[in-house]
C-alpha positions in Angstrom: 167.4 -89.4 -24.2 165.0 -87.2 -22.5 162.9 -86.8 -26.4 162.8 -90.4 -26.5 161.5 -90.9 -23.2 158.7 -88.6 -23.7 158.5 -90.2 -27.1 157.8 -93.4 -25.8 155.6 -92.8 -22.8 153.4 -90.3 -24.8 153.2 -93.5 -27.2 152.5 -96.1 -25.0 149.7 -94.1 -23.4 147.9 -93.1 -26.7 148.3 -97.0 -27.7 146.7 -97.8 -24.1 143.9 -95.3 -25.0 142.7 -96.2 -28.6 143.0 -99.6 -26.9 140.4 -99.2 -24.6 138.4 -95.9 -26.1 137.7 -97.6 -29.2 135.6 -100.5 -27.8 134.4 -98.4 -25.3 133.4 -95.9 -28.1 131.6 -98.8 -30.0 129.7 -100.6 -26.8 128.0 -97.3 -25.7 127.2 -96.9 -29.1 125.5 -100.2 -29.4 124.1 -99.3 -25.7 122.5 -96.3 -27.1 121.1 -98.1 -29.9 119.2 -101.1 -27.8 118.0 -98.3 -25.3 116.1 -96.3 -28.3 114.6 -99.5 -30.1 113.9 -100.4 -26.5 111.9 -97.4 -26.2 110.6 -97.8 -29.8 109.0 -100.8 -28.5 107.2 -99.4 -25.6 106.0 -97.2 -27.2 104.4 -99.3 -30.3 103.1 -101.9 -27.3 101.2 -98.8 -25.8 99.9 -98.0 -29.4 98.5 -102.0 -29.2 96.6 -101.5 -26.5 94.9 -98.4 -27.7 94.1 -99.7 -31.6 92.3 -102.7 -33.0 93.1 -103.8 -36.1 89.4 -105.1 -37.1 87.3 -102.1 -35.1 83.7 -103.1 -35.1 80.9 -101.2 -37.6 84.0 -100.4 -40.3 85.5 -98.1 -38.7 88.6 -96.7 -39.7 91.6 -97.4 -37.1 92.5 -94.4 -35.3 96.7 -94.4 -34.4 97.8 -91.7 -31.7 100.6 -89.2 -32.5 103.7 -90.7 -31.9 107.3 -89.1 -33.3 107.8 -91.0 -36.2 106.4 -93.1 -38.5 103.5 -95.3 -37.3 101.4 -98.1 -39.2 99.0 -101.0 -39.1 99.1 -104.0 -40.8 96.6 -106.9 -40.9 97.2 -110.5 -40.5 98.3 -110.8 -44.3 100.5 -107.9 -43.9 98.6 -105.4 -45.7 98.3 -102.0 -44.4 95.0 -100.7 -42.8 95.9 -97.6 -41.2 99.1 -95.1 -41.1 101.9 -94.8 -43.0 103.8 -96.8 -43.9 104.6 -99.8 -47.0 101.9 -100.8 -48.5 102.7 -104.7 -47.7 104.8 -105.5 -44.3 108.3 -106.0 -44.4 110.2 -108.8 -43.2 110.2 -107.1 -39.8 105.9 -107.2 -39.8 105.9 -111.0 -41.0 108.3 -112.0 -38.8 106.2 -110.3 -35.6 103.0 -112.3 -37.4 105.0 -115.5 -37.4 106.5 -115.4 -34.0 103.6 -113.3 -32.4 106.6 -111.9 -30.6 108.2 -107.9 -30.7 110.7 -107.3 -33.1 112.8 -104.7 -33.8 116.2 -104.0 -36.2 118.6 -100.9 -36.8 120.0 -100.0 -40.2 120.0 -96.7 -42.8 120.0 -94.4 -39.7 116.6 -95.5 -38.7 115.0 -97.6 -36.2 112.2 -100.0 -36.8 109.8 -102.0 -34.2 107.0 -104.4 -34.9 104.8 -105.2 -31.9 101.8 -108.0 -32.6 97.8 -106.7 -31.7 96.6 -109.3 -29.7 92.7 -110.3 -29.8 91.1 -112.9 -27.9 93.9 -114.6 -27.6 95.3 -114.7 -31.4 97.5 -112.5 -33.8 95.3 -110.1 -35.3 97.8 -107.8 -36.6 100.8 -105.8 -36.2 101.8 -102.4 -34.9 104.7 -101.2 -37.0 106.6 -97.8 -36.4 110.0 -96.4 -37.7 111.8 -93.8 -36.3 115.4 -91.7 -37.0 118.1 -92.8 -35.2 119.0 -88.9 -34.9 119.2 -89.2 -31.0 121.5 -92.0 -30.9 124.0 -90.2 -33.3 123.8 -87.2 -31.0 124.3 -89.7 -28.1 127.3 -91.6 -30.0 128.6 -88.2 -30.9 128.6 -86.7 -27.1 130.2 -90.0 -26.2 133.2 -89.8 -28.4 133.8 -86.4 -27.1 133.9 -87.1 -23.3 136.0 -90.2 -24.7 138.3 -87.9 -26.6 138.5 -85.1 -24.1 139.1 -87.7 -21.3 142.1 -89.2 -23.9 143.7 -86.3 -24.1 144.1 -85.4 -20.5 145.6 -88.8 -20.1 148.0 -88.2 -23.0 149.0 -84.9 -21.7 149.0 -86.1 -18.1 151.2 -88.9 -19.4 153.4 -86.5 -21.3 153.7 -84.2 -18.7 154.8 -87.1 -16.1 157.3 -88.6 -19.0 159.0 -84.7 -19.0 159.5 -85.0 -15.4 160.5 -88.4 -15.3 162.9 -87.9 -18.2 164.6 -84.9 -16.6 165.2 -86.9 -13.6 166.9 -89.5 -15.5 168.7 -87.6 -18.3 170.1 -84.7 -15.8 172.5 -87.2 -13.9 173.7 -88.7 -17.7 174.4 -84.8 -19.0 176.2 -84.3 -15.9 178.1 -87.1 -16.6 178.7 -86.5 -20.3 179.8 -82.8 -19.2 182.5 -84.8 -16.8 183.4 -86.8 -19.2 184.0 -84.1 -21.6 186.0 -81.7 -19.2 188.2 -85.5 -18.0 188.8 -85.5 -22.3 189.8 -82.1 -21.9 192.6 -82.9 -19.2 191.0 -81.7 -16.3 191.6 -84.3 -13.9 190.3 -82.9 -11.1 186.6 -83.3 -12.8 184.2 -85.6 -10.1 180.7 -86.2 -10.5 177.5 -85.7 -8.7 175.9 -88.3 -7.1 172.0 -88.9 -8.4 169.9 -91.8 -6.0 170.5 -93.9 -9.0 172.4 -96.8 -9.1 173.4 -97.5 -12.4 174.3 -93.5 -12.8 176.0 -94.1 -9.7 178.5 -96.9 -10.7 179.3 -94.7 -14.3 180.1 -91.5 -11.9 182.4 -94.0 -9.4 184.5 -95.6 -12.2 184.5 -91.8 -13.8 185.7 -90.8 -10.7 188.5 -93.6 -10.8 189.6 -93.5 -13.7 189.8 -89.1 -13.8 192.0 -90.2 -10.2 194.1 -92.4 -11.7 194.5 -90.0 -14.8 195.9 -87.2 -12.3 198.3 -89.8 -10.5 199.9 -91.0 -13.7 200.1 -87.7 -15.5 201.6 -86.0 -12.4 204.1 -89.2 -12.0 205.4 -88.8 -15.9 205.3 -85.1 -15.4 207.7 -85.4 -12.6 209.9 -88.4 -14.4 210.2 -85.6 -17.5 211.2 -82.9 -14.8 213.6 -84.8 -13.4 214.9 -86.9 -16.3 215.7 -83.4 -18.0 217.2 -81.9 -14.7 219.8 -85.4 -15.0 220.3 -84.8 -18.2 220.9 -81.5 -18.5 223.6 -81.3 -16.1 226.1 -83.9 -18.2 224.9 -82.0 -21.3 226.3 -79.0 -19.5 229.7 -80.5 -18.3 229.8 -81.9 -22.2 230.1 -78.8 -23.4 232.7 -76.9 -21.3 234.6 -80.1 -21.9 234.5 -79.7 -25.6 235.1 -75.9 -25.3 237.9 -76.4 -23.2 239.1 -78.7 -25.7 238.3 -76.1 -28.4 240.2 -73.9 -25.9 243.9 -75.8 -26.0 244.3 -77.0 -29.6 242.3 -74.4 -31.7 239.4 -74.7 -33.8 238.8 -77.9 -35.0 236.1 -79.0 -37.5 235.0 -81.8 -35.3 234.8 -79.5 -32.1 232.4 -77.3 -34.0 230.4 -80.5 -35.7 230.5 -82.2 -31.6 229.1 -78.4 -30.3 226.1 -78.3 -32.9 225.0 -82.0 -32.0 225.1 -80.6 -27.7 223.0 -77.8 -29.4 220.7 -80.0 -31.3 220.4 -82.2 -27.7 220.1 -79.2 -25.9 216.9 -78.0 -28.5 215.5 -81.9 -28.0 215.2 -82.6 -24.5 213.7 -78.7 -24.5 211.3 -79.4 -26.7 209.8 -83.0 -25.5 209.8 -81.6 -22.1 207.7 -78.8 -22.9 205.5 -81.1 -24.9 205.4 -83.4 -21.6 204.7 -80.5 -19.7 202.1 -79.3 -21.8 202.9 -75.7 -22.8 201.9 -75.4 -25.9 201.0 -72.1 -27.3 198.1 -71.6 -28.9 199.9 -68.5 -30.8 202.7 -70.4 -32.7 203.9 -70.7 -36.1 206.1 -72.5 -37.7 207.6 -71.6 -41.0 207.9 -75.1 -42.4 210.3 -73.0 -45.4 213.0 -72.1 -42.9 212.8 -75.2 -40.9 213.0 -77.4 -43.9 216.1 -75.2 -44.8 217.5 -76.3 -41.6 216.5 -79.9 -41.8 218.7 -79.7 -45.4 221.5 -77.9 -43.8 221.9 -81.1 -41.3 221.2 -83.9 -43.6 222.8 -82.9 -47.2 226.2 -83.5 -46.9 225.8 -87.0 -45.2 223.1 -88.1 -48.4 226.0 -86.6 -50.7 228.5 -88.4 -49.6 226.4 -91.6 -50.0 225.4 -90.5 -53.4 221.4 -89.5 -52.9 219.9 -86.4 -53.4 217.9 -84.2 -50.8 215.3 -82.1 -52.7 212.9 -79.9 -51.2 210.0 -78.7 -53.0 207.5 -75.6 -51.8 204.4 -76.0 -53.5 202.4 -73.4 -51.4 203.7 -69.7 -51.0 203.0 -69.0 -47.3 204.0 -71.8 -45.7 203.1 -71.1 -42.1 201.8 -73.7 -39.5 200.1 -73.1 -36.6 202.1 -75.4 -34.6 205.5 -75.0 -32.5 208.6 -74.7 -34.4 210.8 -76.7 -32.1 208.0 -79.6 -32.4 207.8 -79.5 -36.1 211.3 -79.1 -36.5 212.1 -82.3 -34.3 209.0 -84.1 -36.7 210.8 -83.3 -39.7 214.2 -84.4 -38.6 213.1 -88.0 -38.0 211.1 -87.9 -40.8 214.2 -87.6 -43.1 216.6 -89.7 -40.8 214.1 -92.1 -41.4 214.2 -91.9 -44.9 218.0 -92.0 -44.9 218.5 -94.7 -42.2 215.3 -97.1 -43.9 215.6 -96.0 -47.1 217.3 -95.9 -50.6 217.9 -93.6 -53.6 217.2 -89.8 -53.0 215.4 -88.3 -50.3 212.3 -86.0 -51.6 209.8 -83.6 -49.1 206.8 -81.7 -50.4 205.2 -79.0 -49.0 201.6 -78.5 -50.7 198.4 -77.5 -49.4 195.6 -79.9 -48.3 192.5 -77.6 -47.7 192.7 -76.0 -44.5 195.8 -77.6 -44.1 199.6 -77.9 -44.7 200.6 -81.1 -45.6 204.0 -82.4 -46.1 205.3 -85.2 -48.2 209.0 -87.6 -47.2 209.2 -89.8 -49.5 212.6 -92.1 -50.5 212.8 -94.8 -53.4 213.3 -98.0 -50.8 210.9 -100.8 -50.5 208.8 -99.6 -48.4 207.0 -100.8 -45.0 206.3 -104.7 -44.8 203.0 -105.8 -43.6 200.9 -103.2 -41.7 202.1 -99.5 -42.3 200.0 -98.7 -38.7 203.1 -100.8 -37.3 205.6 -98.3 -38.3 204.2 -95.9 -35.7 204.4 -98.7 -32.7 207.1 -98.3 -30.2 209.8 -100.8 -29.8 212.7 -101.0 -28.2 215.9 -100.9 -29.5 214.4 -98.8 -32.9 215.0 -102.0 -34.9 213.1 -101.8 -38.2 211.4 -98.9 -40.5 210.7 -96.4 -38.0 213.2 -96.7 -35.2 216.5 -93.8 -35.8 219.7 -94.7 -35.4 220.9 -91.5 -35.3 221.8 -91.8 -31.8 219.4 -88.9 -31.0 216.1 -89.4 -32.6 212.8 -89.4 -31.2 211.4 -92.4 -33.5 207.8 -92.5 -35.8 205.9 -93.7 -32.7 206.7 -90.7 -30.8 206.8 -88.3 -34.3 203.2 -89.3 -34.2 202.8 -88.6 -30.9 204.3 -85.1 -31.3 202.1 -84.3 -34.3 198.5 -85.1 -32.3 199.6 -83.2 -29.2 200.4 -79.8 -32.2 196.3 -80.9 -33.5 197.8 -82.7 -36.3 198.5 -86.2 -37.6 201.3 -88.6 -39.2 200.1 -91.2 -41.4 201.7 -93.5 -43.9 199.8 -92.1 -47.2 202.0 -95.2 -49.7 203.4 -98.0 -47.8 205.2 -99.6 -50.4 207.4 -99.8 -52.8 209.1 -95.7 -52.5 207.0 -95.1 -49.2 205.3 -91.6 -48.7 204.6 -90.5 -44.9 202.8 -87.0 -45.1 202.2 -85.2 -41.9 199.3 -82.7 -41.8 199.4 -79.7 -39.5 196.5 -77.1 -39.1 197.1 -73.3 -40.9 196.6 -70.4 -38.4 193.4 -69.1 -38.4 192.7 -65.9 -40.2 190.3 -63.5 -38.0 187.5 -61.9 -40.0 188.1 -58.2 -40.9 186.4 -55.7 -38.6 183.0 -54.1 -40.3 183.7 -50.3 -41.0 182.7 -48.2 -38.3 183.5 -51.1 -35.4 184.5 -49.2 -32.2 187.8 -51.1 -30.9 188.1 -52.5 -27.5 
């Protein structure tokens, strides 16, 4: 902003000044012109009254020194003294007509005819030409003080536009640095206030809106604390009950299937609560290998039973993710139950590499998503439809996608229909450069 201001000030002011320099420029150069042929004139009128063009007894006219070319010229227009052409221009005949001065520019010379006077009749003409040299030197000192005079403006105006634009663009960059730090999650951000109204208002309603941010967040925050306190405690009573049970009658197939799902609860509520909390870590990895292996553990002898296939393919040799495991794990899971739920035919998920990134593939042989595959990922309530689990302990597509963005990732819908494809894309760790040989350690 502050460039352009400058940009435009400095341009208005240079278009002010060729504006008004140019004519300027032009009018003292006419000015200078008139004065010299004015003076031209004088000067040949003095000549008149010294000269005659017929002196008595044949003598030959005598012309002062003047500086420039001087001449005589009879009533006919033929030269009698000086130098000059040999028969009068059309400057000389029109002096001779009129009986009247006359004088004309052009060729970098001046020109002035002045008409001798005798007894009360034309008797000839006083003609003289001179350089216009001193009117170009003139002109020339003119456009100078015009330019010098130009240019103090145009840095004047340039310098005021620089101050100006600081004024005005300091209050926005504060505000864009707010803005930035409110993107970055810290509520707590206000802004300065500048004297300027409009400036003003943004800062308010930045203000506001970072306020009501912090009041939310801290509300869900608290809800999340509190829902996971709740549900923690019946989760808890679960399973001593089941242990108990375990306890009396023996081991039981089912008592060991009903402990793994209080587990798997136990692992859920964990992780979305951390993920409310915000806790991440920017250290994490996930090995997408051994969670997948535990993803097929869960889900392979429910799809065999039905008669699909779970395959799981590694397309990449290190298949590390900077991302938390429990996160990634709980994507994953509703990834497949959504495939098994929604879909048909046997379940497939890739792991290949997408540049910097791993991406993985869930893709089943049903018909796919109907209308908009961007609706898959929109919460509803009761999970009716493609993308809502039934698994009694799902997390849904809307909140998968959720999960993913918060890890710096993404969940898209990469083949809506028919044998739908949803790939989710998570960031590989960064590898720091080697240190150069001969680096001291911190």
């Amino acid at each position: 902003m502050r460039r352009r201001l400058v940009l435009a000030i400095a341009g208005v002011a240079a278009a002010a000044v060729v504006v008004f320099a140019v004519p300027l420029g032009l009018a003292l150069s006419r000015s200078y012109s008139g004065e010299e042929l004015l003076r031209l004139q004088r000067e040949a009128s003095a000549v008149t009254r010294r000269v005659e063009a017929n002196p008595p007894g044949g003598d030959p006219v005598e012309l002062p020194r003047l500086r420039g070319t001087l001449a005589v010229y009879d009533v006919h227009g033929d030269r009698v003294a000086g130098r000059g052409p040999e028969r009068g221009d059309a400057l000389v005949r029109t002096a001779l007509r009129t009986a009247a001065e006359a004088d004309r520019s052009g060729d970098h010379r001046l020109f002035a005819a002045v008409p001798l006077i005798e007894n009360e009749r034309v008797a000839g003409v006083v003609w003289t030409m001179r350089d216009d040299a001193v009117v170009d030197h003139r002109t020339f000192q003119a456009w100078l003080t015009i330019a010098g005079l130009a240019a103090v403006l145009l840095a004047a105006a340039t310098a005021a536009a620089a101050v100006l634009g600081g004024h005005l663009a300091a209050p926005l960059e504060r505000l864009a640095v707010a803005a930035r730090r409110l993107g970055d999650g810290d509520f707590t951000v206000r802004t300065e206030r500048a004297a300027v109204p409009e400036v003003d208002a943004v800062g308010a309603a930045l203000d506001a809106t970072a306020e009501r941010l912090d009041t939310l967040l801290a509300r869900e925050r608290a809800f999340s604390a509190d829902a996971s306190h709740q549900l923690r405690t019946p989760l808890a009573a679960l399973r001593i009950e089941i242990e108990a049970l375990e306890l009396r009658g023996g081991p039981a197939p089912e008592l060991h299937a009903a402990l793994r799902q209080v587990d798997r609860l136990q692992a859920t509520i964990d992780t979305l609560l951390a993920v409310a909390r915000d806790v991440a870590h920017a250290d994490a990895r996930a090995d997408l290998g051994a969670l997948l292996r535990e993803v097929e553990s869960r889900w392979r002898g429910g799809l065999a039973r039905d008669g699909r296939a779970l395959d799981v393919r590694l397309q990449v040799a290190d298949t590390t993710a900077a991302a938390s495991p429990g996160v990634v794990a709980e994507i994953l899971d509703v990834l497949v139950a959504n495939a098994v739920h929604h879909g048909a035919g046997a379940v497939m998920v890739t792991v290949r590499e997408a540049d910097r990134w791993l991406a993985v593939d869930v893709c089943d042989h049903g018909r796919g998503f109907a209308g908009d595959p961007a609706a898959a990922f929109a919460r509803r309530a009761g999970g009716a439809g493609r993308g809502g689990d039934r698994d009694g302990h799902g997390i849904g597509l809307a909140l998968a996608r959720s999960l993913a963005d918060a890890e710096g990732g993404s969940l898209t819908v990469t083949r809506a229909a028919p044998e739908p494809v949803l790939t989710l894309l998570l960031p590989r760790p960064v590898v720091a450069s080697p240190r150069p040989a001969g680096a001291a350690a911190d």
